[in-house]
C-alpha positions as CSV (number, residue, x, y, z in Angstrom):
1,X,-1.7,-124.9,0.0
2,X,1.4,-126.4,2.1
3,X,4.4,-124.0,1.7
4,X,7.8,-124.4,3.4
5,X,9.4,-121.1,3.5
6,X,13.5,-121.3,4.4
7,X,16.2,-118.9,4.5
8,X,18.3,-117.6,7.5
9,X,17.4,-115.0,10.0
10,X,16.4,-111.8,8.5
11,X,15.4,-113.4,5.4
12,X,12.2,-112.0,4.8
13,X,10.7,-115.4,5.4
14,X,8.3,-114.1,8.1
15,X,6.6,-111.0,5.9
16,X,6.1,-113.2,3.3
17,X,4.4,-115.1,5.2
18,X,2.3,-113.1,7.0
19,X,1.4,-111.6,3.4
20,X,0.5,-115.2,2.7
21,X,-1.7,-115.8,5.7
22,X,-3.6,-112.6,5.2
23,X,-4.7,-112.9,1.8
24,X,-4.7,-117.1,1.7
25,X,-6.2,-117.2,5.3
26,X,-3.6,-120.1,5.7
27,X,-1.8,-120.1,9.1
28,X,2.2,-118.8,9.1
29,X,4.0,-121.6,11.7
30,X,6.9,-120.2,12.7
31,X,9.1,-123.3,14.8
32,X,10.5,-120.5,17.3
33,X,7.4,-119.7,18.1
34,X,5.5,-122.5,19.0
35,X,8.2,-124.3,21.1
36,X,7.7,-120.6,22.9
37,X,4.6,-120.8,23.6
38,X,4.7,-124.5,24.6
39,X,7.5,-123.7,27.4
40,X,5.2,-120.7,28.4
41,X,2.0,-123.2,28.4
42,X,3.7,-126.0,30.1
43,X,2.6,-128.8,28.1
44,X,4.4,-132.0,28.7
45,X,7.0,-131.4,25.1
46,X,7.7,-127.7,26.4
47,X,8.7,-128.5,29.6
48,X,11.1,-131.9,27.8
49,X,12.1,-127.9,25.3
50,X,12.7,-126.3,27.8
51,X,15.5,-128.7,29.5
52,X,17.4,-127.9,26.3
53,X,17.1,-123.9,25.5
54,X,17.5,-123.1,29.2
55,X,21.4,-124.9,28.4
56,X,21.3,-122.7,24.9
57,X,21.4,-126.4,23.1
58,X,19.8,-127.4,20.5
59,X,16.3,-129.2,20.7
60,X,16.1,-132.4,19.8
61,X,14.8,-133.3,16.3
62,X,12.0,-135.8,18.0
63,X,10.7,-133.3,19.9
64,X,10.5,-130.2,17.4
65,X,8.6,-132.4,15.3
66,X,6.0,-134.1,18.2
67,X,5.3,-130.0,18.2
68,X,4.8,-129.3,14.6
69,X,2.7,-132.3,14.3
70,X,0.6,-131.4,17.1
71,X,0.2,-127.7,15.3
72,X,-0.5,-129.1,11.8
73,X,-3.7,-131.3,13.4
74,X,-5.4,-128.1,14.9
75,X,-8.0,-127.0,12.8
76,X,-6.7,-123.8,11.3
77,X,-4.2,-126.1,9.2
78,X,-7.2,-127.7,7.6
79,X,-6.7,-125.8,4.3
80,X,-3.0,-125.7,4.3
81,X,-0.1,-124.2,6.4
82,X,3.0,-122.3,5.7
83,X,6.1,-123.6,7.7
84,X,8.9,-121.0,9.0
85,X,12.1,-122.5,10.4
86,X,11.1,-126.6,9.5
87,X,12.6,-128.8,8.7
88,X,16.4,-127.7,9.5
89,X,17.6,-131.1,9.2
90,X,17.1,-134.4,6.6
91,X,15.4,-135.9,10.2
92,X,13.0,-133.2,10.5
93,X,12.5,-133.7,6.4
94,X,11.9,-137.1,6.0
95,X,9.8,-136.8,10.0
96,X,7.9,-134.4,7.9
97,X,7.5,-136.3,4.5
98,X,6.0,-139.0,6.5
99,X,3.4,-136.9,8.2
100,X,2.1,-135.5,5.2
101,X,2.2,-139.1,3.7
102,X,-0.2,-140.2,6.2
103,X,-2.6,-137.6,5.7
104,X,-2.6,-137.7,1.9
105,X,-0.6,-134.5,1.6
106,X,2.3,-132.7,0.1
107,X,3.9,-129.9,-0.1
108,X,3.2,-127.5,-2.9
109,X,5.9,-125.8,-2.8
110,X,9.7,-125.1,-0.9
111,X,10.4,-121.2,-1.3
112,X,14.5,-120.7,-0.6
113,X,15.1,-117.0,0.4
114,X,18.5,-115.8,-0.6
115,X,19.8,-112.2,0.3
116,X,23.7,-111.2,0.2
117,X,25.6,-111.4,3.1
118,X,25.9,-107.4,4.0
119,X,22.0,-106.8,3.4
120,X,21.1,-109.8,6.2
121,X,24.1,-108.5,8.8
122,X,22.6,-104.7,8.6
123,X,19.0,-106.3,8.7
124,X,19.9,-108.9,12.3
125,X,22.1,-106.0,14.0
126,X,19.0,-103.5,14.0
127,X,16.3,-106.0,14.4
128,X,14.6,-105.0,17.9
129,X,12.5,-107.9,19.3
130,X,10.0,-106.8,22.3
131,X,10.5,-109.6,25.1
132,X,6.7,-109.6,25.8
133,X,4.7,-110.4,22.7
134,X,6.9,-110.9,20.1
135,X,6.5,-108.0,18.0
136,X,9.6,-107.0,15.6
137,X,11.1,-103.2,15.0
138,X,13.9,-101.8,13.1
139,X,16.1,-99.4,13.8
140,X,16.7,-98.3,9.7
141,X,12.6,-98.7,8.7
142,X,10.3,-99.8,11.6
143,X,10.5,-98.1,14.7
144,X,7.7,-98.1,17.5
145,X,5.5,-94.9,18.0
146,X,7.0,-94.1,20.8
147,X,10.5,-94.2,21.3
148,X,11.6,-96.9,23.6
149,X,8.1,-98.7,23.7
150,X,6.2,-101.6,21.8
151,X,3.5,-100.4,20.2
152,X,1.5,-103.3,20.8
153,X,2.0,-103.8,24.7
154,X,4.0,-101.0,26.1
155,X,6.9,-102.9,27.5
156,X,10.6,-101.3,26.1
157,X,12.2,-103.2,23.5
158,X,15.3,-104.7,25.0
159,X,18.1,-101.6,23.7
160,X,15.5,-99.5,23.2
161,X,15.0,-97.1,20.1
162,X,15.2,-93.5,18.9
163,X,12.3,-91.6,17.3
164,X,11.2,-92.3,13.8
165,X,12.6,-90.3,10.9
166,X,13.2,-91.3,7.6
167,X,11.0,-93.2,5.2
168,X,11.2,-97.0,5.0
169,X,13.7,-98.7,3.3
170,X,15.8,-101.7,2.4
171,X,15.6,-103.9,-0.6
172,X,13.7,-107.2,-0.7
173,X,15.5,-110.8,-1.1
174,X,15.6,-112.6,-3.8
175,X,14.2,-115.8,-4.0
176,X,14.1,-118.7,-5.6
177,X,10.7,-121.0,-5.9
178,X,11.4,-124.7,-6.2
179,X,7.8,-126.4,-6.5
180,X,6.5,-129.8,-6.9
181,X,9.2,-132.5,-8.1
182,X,12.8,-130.5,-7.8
183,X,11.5,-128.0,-10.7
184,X,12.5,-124.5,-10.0
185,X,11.7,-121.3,-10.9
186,X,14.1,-118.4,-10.3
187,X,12.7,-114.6,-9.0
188,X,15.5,-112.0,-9.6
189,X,15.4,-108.4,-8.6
190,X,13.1,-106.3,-6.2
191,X,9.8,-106.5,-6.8
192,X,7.2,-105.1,-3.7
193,X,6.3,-108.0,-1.6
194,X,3.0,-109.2,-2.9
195,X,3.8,-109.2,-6.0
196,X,6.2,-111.8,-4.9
197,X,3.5,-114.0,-3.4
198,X,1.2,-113.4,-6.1
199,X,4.1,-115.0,-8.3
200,X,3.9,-118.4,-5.9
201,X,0.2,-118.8,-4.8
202,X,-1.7,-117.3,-8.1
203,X,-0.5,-120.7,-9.9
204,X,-2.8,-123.7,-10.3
205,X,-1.8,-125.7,-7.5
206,X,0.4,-123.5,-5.5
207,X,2.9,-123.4,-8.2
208,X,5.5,-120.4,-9.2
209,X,6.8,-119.3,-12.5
210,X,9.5,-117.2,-13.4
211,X,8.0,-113.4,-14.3
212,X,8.0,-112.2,-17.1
């Protein structure tokens, strides 16, 4: 299964798919990340990203997708892949059309996440992003065990956080499906996350359909 998830930041793109790559044992790809950890491992296209994000510019569609095609021939991708932040241009969409030409692929489906405008700002202005591995908090719903700290390495998130209290909360985006050939298939209201996969991957073929 080959599934491009897009949305902005804050989306929900990333629980999605890590609900994805749990049950589907597919890998999530998330662009941010791997150009990360090719400036961190030095390899010849980080150091050539690097030369851009250390002047806060863009990097270069040729080079985002020499890194996404060297992650989609590693092994994990064998049985399929879901794509977090590529393509963000028609370059990096036709670069990637022609890769999965010449391997006799396709995507199964393009998921669009929409949310409204005041859910994503309160969602981005309490995200807390720990500097060392990675790991995501919140100040409304997801706070670390201990105030202050990651809960997976110890280092402080960068403005730290105040204890937990309160259940969690905030409602989930809507999205809309558009599979195969331009068809699409619309997902309204709230629904827990994995019902919300279950809608897109429990199809023949990857394919969603609008519940019932």
């Amino acid at each position: 299964m080959n599934l491009v998830f897009m949305g902005p930041p804050g989306a929900g793109k990333g629980t999605q798919a890590e609900l994805f790559h749990e049950r589907y044992e597919i890998p999530h790809i998330s662009t941010g990340d791997i150009l990360r950890q090719a400036v961190r491992d030095q390899t010849d296209v980080g150091r050539r990203a690097w030369a851009y994000m250390q002047r806060g510019d863009l990097v270069p569609d040729e080079i985002v997708d020499e890194i996404i095609k060297r992650r989609l021939a590693e092994p994990d991708c064998a049985r399929g892949f879901i794509l977090d932040g590529y393509p963000r241009t028609l370059g990096q969409a036709e670069a990637l059309e022609a890769l999965l030409a010449g391997r006799r692929e396709h995507l199964d489906a393009v998921v669009l996440f929409e949310i409204r405008e005041a859910v994503l700002i309160r969602r981005l202005t309490g995200r807390r992003v720990c500097p060392t591995c990675g790991a995501i908090y919140h100040l409304d719903h997801k706070r670390p065990r201990v105030p202050g700290r990651c809960d997976l390495d110890g280092p402080p998130p960068p403005a730290g956080l105040p204890p937990v209290d309160g259940p969690p909360g905030g409602p989930l985006p809507e999205a809309r499906v558009v599979p195969g050939r331009g068809r699409r298939a619309e997902r309204g209201g709230r629904p827990p996350a994995h019902r919300g996969v279950r809608q897109v991957a429990d199809r023949p073929g990857g394919r969603a359909v609008t519940p019932s």
